[in-house]
C-alpha positions as CSV (number, residue, x, y, z in Angstrom):
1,X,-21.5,-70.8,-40.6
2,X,-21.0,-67.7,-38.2
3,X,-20.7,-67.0,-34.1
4,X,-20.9,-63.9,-32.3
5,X,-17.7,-62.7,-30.5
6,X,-17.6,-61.2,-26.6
7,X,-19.6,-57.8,-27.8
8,X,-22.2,-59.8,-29.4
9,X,-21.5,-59.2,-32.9
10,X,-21.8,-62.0,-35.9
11,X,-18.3,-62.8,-37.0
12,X,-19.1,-64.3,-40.6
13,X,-16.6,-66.2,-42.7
14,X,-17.7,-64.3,-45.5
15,X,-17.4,-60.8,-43.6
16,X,-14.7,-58.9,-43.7
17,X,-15.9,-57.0,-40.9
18,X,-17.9,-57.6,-37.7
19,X,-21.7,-57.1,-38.6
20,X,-23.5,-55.2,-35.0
21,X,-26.8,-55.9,-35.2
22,X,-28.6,-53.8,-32.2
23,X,-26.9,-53.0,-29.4
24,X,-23.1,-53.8,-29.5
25,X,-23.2,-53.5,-25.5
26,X,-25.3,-56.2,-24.8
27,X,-24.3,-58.6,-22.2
28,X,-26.3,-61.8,-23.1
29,X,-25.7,-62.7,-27.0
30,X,-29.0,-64.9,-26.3
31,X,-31.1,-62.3,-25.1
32,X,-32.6,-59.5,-27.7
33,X,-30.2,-57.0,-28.6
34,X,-32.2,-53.7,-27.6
35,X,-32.4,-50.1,-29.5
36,X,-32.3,-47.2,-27.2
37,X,-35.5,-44.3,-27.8
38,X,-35.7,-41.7,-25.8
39,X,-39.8,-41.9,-26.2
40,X,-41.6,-45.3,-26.8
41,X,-43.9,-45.8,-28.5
42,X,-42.8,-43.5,-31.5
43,X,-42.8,-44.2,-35.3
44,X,-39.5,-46.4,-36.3
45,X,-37.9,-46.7,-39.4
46,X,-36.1,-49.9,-39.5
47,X,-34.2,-49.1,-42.8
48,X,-32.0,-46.3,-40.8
49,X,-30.8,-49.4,-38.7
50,X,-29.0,-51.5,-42.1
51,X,-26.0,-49.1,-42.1
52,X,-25.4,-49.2,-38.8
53,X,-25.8,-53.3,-39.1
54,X,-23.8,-54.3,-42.3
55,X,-20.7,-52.4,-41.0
56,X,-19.4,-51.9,-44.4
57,X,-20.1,-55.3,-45.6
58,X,-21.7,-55.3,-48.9
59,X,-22.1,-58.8,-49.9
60,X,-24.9,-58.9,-47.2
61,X,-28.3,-57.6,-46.9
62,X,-30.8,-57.3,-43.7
63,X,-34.7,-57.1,-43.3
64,X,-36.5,-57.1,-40.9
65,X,-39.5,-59.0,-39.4
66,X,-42.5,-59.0,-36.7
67,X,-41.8,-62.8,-36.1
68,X,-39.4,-65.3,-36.1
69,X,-41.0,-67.5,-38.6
70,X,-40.8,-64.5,-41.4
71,X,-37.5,-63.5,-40.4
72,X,-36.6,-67.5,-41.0
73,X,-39.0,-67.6,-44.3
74,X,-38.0,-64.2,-45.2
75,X,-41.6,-63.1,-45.8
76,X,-43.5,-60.0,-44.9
77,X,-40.2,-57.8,-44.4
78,X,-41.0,-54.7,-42.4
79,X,-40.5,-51.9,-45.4
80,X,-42.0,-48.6,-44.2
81,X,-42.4,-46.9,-40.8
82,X,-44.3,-48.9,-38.3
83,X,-45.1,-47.8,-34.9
84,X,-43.1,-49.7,-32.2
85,X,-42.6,-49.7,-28.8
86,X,-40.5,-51.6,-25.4
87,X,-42.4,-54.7,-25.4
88,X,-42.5,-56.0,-29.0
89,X,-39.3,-58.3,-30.1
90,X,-38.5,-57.5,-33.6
91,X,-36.0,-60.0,-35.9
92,X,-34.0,-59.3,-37.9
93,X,-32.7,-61.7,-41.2
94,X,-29.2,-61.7,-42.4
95,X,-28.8,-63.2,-46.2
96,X,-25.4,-63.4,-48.2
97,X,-25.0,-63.3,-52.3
98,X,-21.9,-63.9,-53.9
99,X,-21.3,-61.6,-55.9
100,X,-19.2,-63.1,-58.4
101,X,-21.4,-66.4,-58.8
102,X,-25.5,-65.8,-58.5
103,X,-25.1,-70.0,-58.3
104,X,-23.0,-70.3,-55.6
105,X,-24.7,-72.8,-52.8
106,X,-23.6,-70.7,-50.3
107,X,-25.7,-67.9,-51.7
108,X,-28.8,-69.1,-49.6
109,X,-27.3,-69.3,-46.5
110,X,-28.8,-66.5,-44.0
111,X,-28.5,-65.8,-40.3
112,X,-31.6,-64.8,-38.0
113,X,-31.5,-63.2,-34.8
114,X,-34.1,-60.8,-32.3
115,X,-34.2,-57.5,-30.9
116,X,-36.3,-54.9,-29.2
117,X,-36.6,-51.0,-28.3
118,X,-35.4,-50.0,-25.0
119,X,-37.3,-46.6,-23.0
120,X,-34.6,-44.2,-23.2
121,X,-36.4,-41.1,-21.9
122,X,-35.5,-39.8,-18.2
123,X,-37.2,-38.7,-15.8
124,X,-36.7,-34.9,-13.8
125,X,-38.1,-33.0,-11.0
126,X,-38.5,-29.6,-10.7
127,X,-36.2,-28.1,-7.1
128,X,-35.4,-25.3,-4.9
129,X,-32.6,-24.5,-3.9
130,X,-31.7,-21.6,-0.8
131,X,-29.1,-18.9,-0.5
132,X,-28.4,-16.1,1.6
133,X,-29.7,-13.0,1.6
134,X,-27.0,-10.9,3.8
135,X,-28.1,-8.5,5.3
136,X,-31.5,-7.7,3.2
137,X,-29.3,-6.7,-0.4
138,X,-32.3,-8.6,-2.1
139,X,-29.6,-11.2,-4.0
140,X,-27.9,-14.1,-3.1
141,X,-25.3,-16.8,-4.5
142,X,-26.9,-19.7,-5.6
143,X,-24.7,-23.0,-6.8
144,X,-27.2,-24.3,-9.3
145,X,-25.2,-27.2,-9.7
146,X,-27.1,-28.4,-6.4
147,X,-30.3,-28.9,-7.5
148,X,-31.7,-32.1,-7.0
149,X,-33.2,-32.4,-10.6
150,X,-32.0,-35.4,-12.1
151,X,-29.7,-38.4,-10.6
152,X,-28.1,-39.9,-13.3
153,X,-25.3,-39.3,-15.4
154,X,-25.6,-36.2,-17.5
155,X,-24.6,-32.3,-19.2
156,X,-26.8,-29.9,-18.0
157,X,-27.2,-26.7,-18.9
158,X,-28.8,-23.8,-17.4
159,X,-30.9,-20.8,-18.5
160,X,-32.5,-17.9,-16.4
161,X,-36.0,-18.1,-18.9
162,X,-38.0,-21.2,-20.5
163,X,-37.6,-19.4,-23.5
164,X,-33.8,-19.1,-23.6
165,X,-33.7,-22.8,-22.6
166,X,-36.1,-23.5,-25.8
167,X,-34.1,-21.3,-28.4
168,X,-30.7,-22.1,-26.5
169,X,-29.7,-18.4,-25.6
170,X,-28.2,-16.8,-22.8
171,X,-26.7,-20.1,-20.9
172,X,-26.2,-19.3,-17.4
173,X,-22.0,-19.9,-17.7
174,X,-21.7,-19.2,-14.0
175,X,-23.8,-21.9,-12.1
176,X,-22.2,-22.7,-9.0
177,X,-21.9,-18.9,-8.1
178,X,-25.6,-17.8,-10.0
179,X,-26.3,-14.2,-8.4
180,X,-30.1,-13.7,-8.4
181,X,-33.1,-12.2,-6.4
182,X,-35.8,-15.0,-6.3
183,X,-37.2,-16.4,-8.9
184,X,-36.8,-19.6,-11.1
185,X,-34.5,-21.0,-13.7
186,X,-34.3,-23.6,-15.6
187,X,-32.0,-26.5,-16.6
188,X,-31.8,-29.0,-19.9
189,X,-30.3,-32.6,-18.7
190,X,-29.1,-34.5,-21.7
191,X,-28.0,-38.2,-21.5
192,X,-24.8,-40.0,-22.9
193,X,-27.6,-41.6,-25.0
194,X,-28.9,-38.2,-26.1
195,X,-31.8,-38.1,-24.4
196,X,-32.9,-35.0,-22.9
197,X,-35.7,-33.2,-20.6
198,X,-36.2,-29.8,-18.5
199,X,-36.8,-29.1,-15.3
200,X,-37.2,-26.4,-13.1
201,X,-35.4,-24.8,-10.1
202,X,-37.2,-22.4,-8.1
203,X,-34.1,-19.9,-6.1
204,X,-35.5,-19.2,-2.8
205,X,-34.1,-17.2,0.2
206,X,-33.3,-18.4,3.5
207,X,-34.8,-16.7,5.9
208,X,-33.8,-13.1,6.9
209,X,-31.5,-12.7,9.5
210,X,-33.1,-10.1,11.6
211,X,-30.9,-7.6,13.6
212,X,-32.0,-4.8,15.4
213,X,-29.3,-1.9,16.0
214,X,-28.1,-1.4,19.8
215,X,-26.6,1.6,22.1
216,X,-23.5,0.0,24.4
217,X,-22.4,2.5,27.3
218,X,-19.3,2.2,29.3
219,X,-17.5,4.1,31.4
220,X,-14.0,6.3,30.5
221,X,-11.1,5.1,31.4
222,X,-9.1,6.6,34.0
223,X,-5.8,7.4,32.4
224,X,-8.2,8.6,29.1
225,X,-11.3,9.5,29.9
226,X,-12.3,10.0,26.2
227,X,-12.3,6.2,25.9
228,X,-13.8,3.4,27.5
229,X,-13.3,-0.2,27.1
230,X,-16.5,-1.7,25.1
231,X,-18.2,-5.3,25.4
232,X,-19.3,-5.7,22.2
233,X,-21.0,-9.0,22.8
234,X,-23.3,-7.6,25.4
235,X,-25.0,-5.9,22.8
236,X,-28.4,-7.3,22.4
237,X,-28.8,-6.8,18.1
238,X,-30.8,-10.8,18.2
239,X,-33.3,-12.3,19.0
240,X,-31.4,-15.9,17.8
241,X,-30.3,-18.1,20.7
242,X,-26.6,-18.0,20.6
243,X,-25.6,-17.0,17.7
244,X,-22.2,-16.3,15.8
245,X,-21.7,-12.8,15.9
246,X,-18.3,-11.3,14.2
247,X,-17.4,-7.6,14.6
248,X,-15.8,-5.0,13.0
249,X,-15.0,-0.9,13.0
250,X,-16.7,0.0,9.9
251,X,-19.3,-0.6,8.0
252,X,-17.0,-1.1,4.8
253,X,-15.1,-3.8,6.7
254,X,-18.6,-5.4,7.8
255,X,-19.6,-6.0,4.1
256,X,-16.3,-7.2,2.8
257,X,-15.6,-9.1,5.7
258,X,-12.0,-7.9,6.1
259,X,-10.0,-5.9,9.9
260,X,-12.2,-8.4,11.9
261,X,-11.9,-6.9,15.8
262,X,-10.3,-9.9,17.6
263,X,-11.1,-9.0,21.0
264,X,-14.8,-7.6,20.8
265,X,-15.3,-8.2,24.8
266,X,-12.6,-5.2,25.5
267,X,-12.2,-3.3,22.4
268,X,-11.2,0.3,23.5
269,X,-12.4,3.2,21.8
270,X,-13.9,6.8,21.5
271,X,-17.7,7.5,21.5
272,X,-18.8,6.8,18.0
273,X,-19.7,3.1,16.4
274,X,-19.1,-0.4,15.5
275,X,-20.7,-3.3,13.5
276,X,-22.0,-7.0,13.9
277,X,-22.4,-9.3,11.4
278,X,-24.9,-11.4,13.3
279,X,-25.4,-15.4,11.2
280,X,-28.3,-18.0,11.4
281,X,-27.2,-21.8,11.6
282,X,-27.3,-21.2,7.6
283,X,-24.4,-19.1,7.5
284,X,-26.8,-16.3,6.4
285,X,-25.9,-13.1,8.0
286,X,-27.2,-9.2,8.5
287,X,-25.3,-6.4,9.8
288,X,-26.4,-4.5,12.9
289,X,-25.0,-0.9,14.1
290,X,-23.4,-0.5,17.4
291,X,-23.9,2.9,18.8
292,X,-20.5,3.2,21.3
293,X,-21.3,6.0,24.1
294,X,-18.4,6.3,26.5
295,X,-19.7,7.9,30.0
296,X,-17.7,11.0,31.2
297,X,-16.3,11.4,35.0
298,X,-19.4,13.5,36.9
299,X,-16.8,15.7,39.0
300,X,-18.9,17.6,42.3
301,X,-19.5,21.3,41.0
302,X,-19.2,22.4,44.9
303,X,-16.3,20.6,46.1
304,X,-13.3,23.3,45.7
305,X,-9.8,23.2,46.9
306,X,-9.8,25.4,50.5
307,X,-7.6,27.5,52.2
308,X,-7.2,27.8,55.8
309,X,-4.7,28.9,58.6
310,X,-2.6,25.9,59.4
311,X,-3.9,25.7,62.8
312,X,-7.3,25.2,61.9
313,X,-9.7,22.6,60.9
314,X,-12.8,22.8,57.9
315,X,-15.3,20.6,56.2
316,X,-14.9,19.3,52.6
317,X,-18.6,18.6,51.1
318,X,-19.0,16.6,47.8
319,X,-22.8,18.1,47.5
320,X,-25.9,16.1,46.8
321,X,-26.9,14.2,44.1
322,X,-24.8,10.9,43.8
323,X,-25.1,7.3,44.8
324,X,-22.0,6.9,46.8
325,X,-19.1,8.4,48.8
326,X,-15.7,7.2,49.8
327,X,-13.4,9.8,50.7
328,X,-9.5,8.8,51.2
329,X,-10.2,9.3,55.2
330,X,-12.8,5.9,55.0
331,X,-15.8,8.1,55.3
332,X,-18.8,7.0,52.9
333,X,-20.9,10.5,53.6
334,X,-21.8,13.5,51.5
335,X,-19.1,15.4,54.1
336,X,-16.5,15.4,56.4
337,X,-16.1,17.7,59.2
338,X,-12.9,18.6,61.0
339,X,-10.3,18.4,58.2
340,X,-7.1,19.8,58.8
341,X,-4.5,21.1,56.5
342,X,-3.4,18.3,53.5
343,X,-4.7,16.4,50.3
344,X,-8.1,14.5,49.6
345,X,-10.2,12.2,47.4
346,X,-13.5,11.1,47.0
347,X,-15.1,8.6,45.1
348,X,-18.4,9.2,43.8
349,X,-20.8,7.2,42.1
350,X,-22.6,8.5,38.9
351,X,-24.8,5.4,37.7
352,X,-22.6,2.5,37.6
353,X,-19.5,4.8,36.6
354,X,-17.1,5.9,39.4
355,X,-15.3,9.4,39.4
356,X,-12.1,10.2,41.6
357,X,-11.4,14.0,42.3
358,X,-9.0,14.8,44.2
359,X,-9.0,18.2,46.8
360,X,-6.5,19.6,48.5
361,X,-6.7,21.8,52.1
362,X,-4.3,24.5,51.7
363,X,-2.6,26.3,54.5
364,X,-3.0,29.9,54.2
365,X,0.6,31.9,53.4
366,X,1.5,33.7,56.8
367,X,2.2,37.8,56.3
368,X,6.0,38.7,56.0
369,X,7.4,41.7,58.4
370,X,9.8,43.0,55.9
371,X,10.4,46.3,57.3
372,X,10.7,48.1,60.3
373,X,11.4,51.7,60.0
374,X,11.7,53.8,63.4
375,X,11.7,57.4,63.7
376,X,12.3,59.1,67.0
377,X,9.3,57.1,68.9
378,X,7.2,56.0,65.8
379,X,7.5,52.9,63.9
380,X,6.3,51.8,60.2
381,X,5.8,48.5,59.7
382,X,6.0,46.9,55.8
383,X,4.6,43.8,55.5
384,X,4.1,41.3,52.5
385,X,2.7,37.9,51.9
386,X,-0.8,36.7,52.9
387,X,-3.8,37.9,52.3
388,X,-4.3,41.7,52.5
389,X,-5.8,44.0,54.3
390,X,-3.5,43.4,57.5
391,X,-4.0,44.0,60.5
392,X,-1.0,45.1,63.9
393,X,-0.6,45.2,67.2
394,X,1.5,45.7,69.7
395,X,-0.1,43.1,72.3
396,X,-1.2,40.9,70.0
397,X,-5.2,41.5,71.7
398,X,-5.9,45.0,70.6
399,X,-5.8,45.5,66.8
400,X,-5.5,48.3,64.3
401,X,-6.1,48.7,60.8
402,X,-2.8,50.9,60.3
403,X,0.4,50.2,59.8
404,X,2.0,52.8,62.4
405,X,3.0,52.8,66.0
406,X,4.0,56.5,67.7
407,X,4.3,57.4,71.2
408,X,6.8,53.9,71.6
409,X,8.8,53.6,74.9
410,X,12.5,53.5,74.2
411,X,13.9,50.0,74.4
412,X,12.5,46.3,73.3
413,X,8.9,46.3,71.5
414,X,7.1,43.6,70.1
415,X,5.0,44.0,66.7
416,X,2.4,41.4,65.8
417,X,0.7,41.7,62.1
418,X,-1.6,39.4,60.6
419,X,-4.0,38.8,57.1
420,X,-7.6,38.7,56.4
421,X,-7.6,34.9,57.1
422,X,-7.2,35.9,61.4
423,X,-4.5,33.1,61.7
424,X,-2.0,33.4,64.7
425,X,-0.1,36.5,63.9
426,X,3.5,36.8,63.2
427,X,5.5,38.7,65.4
428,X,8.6,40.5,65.9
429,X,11.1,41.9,68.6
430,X,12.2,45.5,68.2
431,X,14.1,48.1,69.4
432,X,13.5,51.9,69.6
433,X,17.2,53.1,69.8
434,X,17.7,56.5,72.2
435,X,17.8,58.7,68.8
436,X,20.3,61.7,69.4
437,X,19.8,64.5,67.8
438,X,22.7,67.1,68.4
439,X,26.4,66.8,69.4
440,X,29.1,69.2,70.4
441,X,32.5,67.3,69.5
442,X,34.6,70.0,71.1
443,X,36.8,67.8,73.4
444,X,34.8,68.2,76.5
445,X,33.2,64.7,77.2
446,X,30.4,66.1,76.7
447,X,27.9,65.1,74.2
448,X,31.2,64.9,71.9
449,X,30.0,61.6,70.2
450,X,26.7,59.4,68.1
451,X,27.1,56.1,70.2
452,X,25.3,53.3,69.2
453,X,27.3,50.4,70.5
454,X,24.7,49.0,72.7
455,X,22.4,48.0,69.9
456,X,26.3,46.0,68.5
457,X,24.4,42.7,69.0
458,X,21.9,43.3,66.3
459,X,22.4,41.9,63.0
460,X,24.2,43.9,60.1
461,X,23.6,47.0,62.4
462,X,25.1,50.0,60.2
463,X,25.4,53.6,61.0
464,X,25.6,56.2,58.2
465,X,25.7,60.2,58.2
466,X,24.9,62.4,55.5
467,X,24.9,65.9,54.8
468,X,21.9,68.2,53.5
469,X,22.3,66.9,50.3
470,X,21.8,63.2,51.0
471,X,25.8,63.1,50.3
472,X,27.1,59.9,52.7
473,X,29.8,61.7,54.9
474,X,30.4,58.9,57.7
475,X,29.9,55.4,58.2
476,X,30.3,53.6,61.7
477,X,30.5,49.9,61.5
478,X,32.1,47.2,63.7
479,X,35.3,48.6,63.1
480,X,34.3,52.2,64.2
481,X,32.4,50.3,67.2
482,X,29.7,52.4,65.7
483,X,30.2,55.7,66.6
484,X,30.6,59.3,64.7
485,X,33.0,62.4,66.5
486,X,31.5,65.1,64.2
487,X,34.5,64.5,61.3
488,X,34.6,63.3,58.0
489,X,37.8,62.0,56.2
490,X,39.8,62.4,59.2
491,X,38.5,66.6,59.5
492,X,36.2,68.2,61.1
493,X,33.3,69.0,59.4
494,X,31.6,72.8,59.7
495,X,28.8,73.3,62.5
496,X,25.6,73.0,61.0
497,X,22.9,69.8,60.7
498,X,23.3,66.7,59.6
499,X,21.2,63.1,59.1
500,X,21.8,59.9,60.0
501,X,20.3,56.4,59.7
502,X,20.7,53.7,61.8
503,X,19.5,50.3,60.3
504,X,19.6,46.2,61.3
505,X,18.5,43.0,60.9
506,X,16.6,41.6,63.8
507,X,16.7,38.4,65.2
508,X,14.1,36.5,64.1
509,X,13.6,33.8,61.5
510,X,12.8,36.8,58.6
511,X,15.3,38.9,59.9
512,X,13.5,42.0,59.6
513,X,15.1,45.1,58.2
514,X,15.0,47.9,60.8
């Protein structure tokens, strides 16, 4: 009089709707139709299933039994909480009444079937779970969601105490990025069915990344020596094998990660530092401090530009106290010997640093004769340039401190000066003039003229008369073949005495004034 359709459900002639008696999921209609509780054994009241069963059908009524014979007989229905659990088969008895005819035959016609309680309870287990503790802050990120506490299917929700999982305050909204120190937490898992249980995750560290900070020396750079260029990943901050280092400028840009220094084995810079976030093979990381020291040039404190006569030779000497020479010349000593006049370098090695300084031989500046002035048989000499005190010389052997010659024959001297550096003198030619020192211009041929033409091959050779006064009266050039008759302007001037100066250039490469 009925049949169950694909979900197992009675499908009644007299039912309007489908009556679901147990488990509407079951599989096998033969099999017991099974009651999910989430603990077994437990206390049962059967009565809370008939709603649930009759599916709005009123006409029909349901008790249950502890055998198949009652549930057939109808005797000894279950009425009152019993205590059941997953291995008992309970049955269940289906009964229809007319409700418009108590006599109807059909009224007796009932509908039997079985079922049983299913263990609905799950099972947890308490986990750790590991996150970094960069660089020694004391908290990490933990992604709760990780812990291995349950398999199945199901909402879990998380809370930092048991008793704010108990009393359902202060869920944990954030689980997958949980910032914590240490400690443990602790997680509901609830079924699809409902069923629920706790468990508890324990948030461990990883182990500390240990760094140690680390001093890196290099030397200056030759076109900067305030910088150097640094090799960052020689710095020994680890005692890890291999590990992935990353490095920055600041210790701001360390923490946040950000302005990562690309090429860390030649990163230029000043004295001052750097930082390396050194990981583990768990991505945990610290942050070491690299003390950046550039190493100066070590210049020789004795090695000084010299300066000698051109025709001589010295010795350049870097002084003691470094590992190595090279000088421009190929030497490898502390000195060289018999350097002449020009420009050096040396090499020297400080440590593993190497400093170039450069020296230069000098040739001393030579005195200038810049003036010769003769009187009668005495000549001054003026000379410039070079290195005072002077000394002269007529010879060029015997020397004298001043600058005056007297007693000079008439005709072609030489003069020979040099400075206090006693290189090979410089010299000049000069000539003591026959100085006249009266003339009687009365048309005698006697003594009538001042001739200087025999000194017409000297350079700029002027002759000039002046009165007492220092007034010029007369001037005796090439023109005037350098000569004076006693006149002035064409006249004759009055008998009485006179001055004159006779000057020139002479022929050497300074053409001295004389």
């Amino acid at each position: 009089m009925s049949e169950r359709d694909r979900a197992g459900r009675l499908r009644h002639p007299l039912a309007p709707h489908p009556i679901d008696a147990g488990d509407g999921g079951v599989t096998d209609p033969t099999a017991p139709n099974e009651i999910l509780k989430c603990v077994l054994p437990t206390m049962f009241d059967f009565s809370t299933l008939t709603t649930g069963i009759l599916n709005g059908n009123t006409n029909f009524t349901v008790t249950y039994h502890n055998n198949a014979n009652d549930a057939i007989t109808g005797q000894n229905p279950i009425t009152t909480p019993i205590m059941v659990d997953a291995v008992t088969v309970y049955y269940y008895r289906l009964k229809y009444t007319d409700p418009t005819n108590p006599t109807n035959p059909i009224n007796g016609c009932f509908q039997t079937g079985k079922f049983k309680f299913k263990q609905g309870n799950i099972t947890t287990s308490n986990a750790t779970i590991y996150a970094c503790n960069n660089n020694n802050v004391g908290t990490g990120s933990f992604n709760l969601t990780t812990a291995a506490v349950y398999s199945g299917t199901a909402t879990r929700k998380y809370y930092p105490t048991l008793n704010d999982l108990n009393a359902g305050t202060n869920e944990i909204t954030n689980p997958t990025n949980y910032i914590s120190a240490q400690k443990k937490v602790y997680v509901k898992i609830i079924t699809n069915d409902g069923c629920s249980a706790n468990a508890e995750i324990t948030l461990t560290f990883y182990p500390l990344v240990v760094v140690n900070d680390a001093t890196i020396e290099s030397c200056f750079i030759e076109e900067n020596i305030t910088t150097a260029s640094f090799d960052l990943t020689s710095a020994n901050v680890s005692t890890l094998t291999n590990p992935q280092k990353k490095f920055y400028a600041t210790l701001a840009n360390a923490i946040s990660g950000t302005n990562e220094i690309f090429t860390p084995t030649n990163y230029i810079s000043t004295s001052g530092v750097a930082y390396v976030r050194v990981y583990s093979p768990d991505q945990c990381y610290s942050i070491a401090k690299l003390t950046l020291v550039v190493l100066p040039p070590v210049k020789s404190a004795v090695l000084k530009d010299k300066t000698i006569c051109m025709e001589d030779r010295t010795t350049l000497d870097a002084g003691p106290g470094f590992v190595s020479y090279e000088w421009s010349t190929g030497a490898t000593t502390q000195t060289i010997q018999g350097v002449p006049v020009g420009a050096y370098w040396v090499k020297l090695q400080t440590g593993k640093c190497f400093t170039l300084q450069k020296v230069n031989v000098y040739p001393s500046d030579q005195p200038v004769i810049t003036n010769i002035d003769i009187t009668n048989n005495t000549i001054t000499v003026t000379a410039n340039g070079g290195t005072a005190p002077y000394k002269y010389s007529l010879d060029g052997i015997k020397w004298q401190d001043s600058n005056v010659f007297t007693g000079l024959p008439r005709g072609e001297n030489k003069i020979y000066v040099k400075d206090a550096f006693d290189c090979n003198p410089v010299e000049v030619q000069v000539t003591v003039p026959n100085l006249l020192n009266a003339i009687t211009p009365n048309g005698d041929n006697v003594n009538d003229y001042i001739d200087y033409s025999a000194l017409a091959y000297k350079k700029n050779l002027v002759f000039i008369v002046y009165d007492r006064y220092g007034n010029k009266l007369y001037e005796a050039g090439k023109i005037r073949d350098y000569k004076w008759d006693g006149t002035a302007s064409g006249k004759k001037i009055l008998t009485g005495t006179y001055w004159y100066s006779i000057s020139w250039n002479e022929n050497d490469k300074n053409n001295t004034q004389t």
